[in-house]
VMD Tcl script that draws the C-alpha trace (Angstrom):
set ca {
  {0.00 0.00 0.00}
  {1.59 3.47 -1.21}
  {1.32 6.24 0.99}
  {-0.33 9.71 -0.20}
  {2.42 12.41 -0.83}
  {1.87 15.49 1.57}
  {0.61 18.32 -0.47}
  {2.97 21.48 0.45}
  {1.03 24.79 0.00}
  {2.67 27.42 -1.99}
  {3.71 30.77 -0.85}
  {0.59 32.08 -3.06}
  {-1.47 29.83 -0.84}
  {-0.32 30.58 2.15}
  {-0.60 34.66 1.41}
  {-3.96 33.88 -0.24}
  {-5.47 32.14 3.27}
  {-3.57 34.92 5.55}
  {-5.38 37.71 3.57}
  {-8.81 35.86 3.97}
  {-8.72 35.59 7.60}
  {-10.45 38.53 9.87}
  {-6.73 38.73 12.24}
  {-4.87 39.76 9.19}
  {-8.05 41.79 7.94}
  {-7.74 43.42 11.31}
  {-3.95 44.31 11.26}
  {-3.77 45.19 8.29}
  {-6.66 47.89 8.13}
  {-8.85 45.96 5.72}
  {-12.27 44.13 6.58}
  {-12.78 40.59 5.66}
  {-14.36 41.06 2.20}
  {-10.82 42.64 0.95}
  {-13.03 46.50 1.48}
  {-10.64 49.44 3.15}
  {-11.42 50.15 6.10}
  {-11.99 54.06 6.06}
  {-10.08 55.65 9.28}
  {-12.62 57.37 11.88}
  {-13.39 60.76 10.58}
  {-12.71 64.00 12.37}
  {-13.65 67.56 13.20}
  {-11.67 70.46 13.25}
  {-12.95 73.37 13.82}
  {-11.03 77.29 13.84}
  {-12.49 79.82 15.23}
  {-12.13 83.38 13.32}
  {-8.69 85.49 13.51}
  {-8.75 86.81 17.03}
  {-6.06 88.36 19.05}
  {-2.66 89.65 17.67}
  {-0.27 87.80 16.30}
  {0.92 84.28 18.20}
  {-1.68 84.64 20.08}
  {-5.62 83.07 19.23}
  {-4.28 81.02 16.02}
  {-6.77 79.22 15.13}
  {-6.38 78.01 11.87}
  {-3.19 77.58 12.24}
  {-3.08 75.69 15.54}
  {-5.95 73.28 13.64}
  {-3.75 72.37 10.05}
  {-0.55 71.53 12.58}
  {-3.19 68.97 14.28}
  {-4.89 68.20 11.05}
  {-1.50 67.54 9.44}
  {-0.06 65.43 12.08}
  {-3.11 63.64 12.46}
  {-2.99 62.57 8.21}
  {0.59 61.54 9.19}
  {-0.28 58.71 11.93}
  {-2.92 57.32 9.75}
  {-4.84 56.32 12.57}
  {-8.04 59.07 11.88}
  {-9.20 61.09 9.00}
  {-8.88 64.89 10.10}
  {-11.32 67.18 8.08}
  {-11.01 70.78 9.43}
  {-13.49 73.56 9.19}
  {-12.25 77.25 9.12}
  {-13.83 80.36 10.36}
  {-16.48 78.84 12.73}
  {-19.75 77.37 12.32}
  {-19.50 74.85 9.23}
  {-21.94 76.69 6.53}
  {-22.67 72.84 5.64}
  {-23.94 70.61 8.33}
  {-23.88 67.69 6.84}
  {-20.07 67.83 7.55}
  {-21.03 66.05 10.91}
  {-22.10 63.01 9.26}
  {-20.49 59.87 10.45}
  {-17.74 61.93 12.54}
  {-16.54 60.17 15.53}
  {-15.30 63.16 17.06}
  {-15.61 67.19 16.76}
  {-13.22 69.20 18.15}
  {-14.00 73.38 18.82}
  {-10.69 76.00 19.17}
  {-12.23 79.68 18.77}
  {-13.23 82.46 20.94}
  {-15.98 81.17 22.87}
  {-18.47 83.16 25.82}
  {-21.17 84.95 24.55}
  {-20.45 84.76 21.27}
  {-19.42 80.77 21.14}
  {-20.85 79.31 17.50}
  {-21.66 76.30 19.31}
  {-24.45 78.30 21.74}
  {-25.85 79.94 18.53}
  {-29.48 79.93 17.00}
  {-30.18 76.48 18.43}
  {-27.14 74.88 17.42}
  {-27.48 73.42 20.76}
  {-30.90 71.33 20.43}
  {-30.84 70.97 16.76}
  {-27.23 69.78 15.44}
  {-25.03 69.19 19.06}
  {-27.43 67.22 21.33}
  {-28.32 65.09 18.76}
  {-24.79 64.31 17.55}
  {-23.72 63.58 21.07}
  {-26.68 61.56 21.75}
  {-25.14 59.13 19.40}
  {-22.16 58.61 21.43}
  {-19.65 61.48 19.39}
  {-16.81 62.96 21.59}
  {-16.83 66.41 21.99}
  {-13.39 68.36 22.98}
  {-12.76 72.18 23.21}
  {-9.85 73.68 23.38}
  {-8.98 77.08 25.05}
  {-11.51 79.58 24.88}
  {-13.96 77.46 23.55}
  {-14.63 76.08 26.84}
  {-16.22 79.48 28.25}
  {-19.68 79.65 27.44}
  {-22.42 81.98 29.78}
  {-24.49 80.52 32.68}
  {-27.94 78.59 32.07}
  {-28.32 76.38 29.60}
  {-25.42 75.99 27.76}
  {-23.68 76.02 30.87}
  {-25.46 73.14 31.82}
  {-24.99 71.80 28.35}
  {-21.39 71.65 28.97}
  {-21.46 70.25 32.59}
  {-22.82 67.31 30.69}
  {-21.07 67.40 27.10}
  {-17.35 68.07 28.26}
  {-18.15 67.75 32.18}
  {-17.02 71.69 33.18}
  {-17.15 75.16 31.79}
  {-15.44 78.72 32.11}
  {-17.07 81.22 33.88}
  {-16.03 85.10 33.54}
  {-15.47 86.35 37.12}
  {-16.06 82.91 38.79}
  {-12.75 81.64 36.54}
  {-9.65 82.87 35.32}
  {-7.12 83.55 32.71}
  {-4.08 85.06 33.95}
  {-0.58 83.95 31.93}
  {1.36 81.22 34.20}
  {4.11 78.58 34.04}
  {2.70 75.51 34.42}
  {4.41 72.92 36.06}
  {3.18 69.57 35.04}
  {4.47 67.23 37.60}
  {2.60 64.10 37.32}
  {0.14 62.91 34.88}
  {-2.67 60.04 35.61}
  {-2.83 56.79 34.02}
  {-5.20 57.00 30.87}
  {-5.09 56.85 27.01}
  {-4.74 60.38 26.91}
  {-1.64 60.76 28.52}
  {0.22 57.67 27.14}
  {3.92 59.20 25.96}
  {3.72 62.09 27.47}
  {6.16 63.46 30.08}
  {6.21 65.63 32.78}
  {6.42 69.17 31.01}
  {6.38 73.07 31.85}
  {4.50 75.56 29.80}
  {3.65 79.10 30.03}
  {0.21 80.18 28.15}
  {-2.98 81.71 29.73}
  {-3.86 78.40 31.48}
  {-7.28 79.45 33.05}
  {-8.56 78.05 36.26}
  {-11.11 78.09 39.14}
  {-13.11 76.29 36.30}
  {-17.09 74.69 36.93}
  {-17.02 71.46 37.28}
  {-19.83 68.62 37.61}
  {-19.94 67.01 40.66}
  {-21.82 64.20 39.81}
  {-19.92 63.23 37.47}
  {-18.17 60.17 38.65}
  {-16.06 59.36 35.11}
  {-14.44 62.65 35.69}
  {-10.47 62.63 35.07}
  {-8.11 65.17 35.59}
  {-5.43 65.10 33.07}
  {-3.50 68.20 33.50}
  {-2.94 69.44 37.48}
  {-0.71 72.56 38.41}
  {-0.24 74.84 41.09}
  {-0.42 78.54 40.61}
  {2.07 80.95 41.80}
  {0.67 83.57 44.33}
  {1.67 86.17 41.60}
  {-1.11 84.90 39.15}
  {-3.36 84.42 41.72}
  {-3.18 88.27 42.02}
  {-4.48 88.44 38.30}
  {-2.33 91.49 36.71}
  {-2.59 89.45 32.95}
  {-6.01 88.04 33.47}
  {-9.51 89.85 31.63}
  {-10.54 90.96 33.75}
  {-7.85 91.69 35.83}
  {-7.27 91.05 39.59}
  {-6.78 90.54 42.23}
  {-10.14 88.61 42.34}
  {-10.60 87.57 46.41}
  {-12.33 84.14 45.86}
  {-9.28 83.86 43.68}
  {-6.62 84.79 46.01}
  {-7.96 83.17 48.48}
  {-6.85 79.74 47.33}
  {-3.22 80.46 47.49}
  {-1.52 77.11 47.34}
  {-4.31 74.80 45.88}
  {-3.47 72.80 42.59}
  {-5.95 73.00 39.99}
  {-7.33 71.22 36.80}
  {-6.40 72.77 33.68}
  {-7.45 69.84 31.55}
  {-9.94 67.36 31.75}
  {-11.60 64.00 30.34}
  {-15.01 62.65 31.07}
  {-17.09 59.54 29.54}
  {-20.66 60.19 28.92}
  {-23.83 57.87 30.08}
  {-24.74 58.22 26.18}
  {-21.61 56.60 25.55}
  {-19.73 59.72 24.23}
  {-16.48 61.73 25.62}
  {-15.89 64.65 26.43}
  {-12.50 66.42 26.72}
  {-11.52 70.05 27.93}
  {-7.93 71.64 27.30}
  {-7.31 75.31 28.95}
  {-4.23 76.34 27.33}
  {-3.40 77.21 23.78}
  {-3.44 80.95 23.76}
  {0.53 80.77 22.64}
  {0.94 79.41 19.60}
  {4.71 78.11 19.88}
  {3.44 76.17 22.62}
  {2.48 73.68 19.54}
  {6.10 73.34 19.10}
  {6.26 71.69 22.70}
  {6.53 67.47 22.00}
  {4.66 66.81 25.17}
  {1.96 69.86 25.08}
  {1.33 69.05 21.29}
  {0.82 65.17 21.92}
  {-1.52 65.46 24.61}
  {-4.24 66.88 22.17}
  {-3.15 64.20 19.70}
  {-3.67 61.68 21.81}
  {-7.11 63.18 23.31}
  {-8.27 63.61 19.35}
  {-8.14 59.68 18.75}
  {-9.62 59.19 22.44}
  {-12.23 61.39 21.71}
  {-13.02 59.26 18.17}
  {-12.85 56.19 20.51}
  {-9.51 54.61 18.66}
  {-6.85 53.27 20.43}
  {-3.83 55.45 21.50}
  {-0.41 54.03 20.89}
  {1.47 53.20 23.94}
  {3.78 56.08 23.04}
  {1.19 58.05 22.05}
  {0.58 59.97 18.25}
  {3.77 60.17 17.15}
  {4.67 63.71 15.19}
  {7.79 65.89 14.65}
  {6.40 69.43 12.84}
  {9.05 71.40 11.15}
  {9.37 75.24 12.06}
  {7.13 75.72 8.37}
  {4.77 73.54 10.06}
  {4.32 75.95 12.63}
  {4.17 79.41 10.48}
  {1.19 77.16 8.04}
  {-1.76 78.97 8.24}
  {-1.29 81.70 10.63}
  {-3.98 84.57 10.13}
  {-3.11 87.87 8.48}
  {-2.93 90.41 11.76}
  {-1.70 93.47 12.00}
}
mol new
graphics top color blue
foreach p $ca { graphics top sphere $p radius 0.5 }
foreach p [lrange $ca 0 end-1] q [lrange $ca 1 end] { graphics top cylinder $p $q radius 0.2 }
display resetview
């Protein structure tokens, strides 16, 4: 009785059954009918030119992001300049939006009904929400509340404030947001004394830093000090950024600082944001977080005409 020869599968074979199997489809980006797999899609959104120059760069402060963003591969950055997107249908299918512009009374977001008609029911289907800077002051009532829930706290002028500090960023917690960053010092007009929600028991701070007594005193904040509520605290560390996850499933995200615009230039400052973006859209950080190395063109792309 002759034994059957084994069959040996060629290398075509074997490449053939590795691309049919869901594991490769997974690593490799693709879904198991051979389709690419589109990466989440993102919202950028600049506010208007405000401030003087360096200071208040929107757009510019949104293409670096944008641009480093295309260059991980891991989400599909789509930015919107000079507010409010005149097409809304730009928020279809986005995973995440995030807002830097002026914000208080004027905030696009707290326009019309922007509110009820386009942001509640975008976030009711689990989209994160970030806002950077001034975008997170918005007036009291009910887009106040709006944000307790959203992004999980809010700036309020005269309860808050927004003088120009070093902040010394000692230690950083344990979450996807932080992953690769270091400990890091940065002056900008980090505000403080922010609203938070205190029922809100998915609250995370991500950035913590102590004041100095001298911007306490509030001689660079709008309006400026000394503010006693604000003096008062001499001493106390406070949150300057912030993460939250939503009952609807959603996250929220709040950054104080990016008044400076060279701060973008700062490895660890830069990647937190990176890393928040893709947290935001609900994809996975990288241990070492989004990696990105802007060039000093990088940084001059897109800054705003200003006397």
């Amino acid at each position: 009785m002759t034994q059957e020869p084994l069959k040996m599968l060629d290398r075509r074979q074997i490449l053939a059954a590795l691309a049919a199997s869901p594991f490769f489809a997974e690593l490799s980006g693709r879904s198991a009918n051979g389709a690419t797999q589109k990466a989440p899609k993102v919202i950028l959104i600049a506010g208007k030119p405000s401030h003087g120059p360096g200071d208040h760069e929107f757009n510019a402060g949104i293409t670096l992001l944008a641009k480093c963003l295309t260059e991980s591969g891991l989400v599909e950055p789509v930015i919107v300049r000079g507010g409010w997107p005149n097409d809304e249908t730009i928020f279809d299918d986005a995973k995440a939006v995030i807002f830097f512009m002026d914000g208080g009374g004027n905030h696009p977001m707290i326009q019309s009904d922007r509110l009820v008609r386009v942001m509640k029911p975008l976030l009711d289907k689990g989209v994160g929400l970030g806002c950077l800077h001034y975008a997170v002051e918005v007036p009291n009532g009910n887009a106040a509340e709006r944000f307790l829930e959203w992004i999980g706290g809010y700036y309020e002028s005269g309860f808050s404030t927004n003088p120009h500090w070093v902040a010394e960023i000692k230690e950083l917690p344990d979450h996807q947001i932080t992953q690769g960053v270091k400990p890091f010092a940065v002056k900008d007009e980090w505000y403080f004394n922010i609203h938070f929600s205190p029922e809100l028991k998915s609250f995370t701070p991500i950035l913590t830093a102590t004041p100095s007594n001298e911007a306490r005193q509030g001689k660079t904040s709008y309006p400026p000090g000394p503010h006693p509520h604000i003096v008062a605290a001499n001493g106390r560390p406070e949150v300057i950024s912030w993460a939250i996850e939503r009952p609807d499933g959603g996250r929220g995200f709040g950054f104080t600082g990016g008044h400076d615009h060279e701060n973008w230039s700062n490895d660890n400052f830069r990647k937190l944001i990176l890393n928040a973006i893709l947290w935001l859209a609900k994809v996975n950080v990288p241990v070492g977080g989004v990696p990105s190395s802007p060039g000093k063109e990088d940084l001059t792309t897109g800054l705003d005409p200003k006397k």
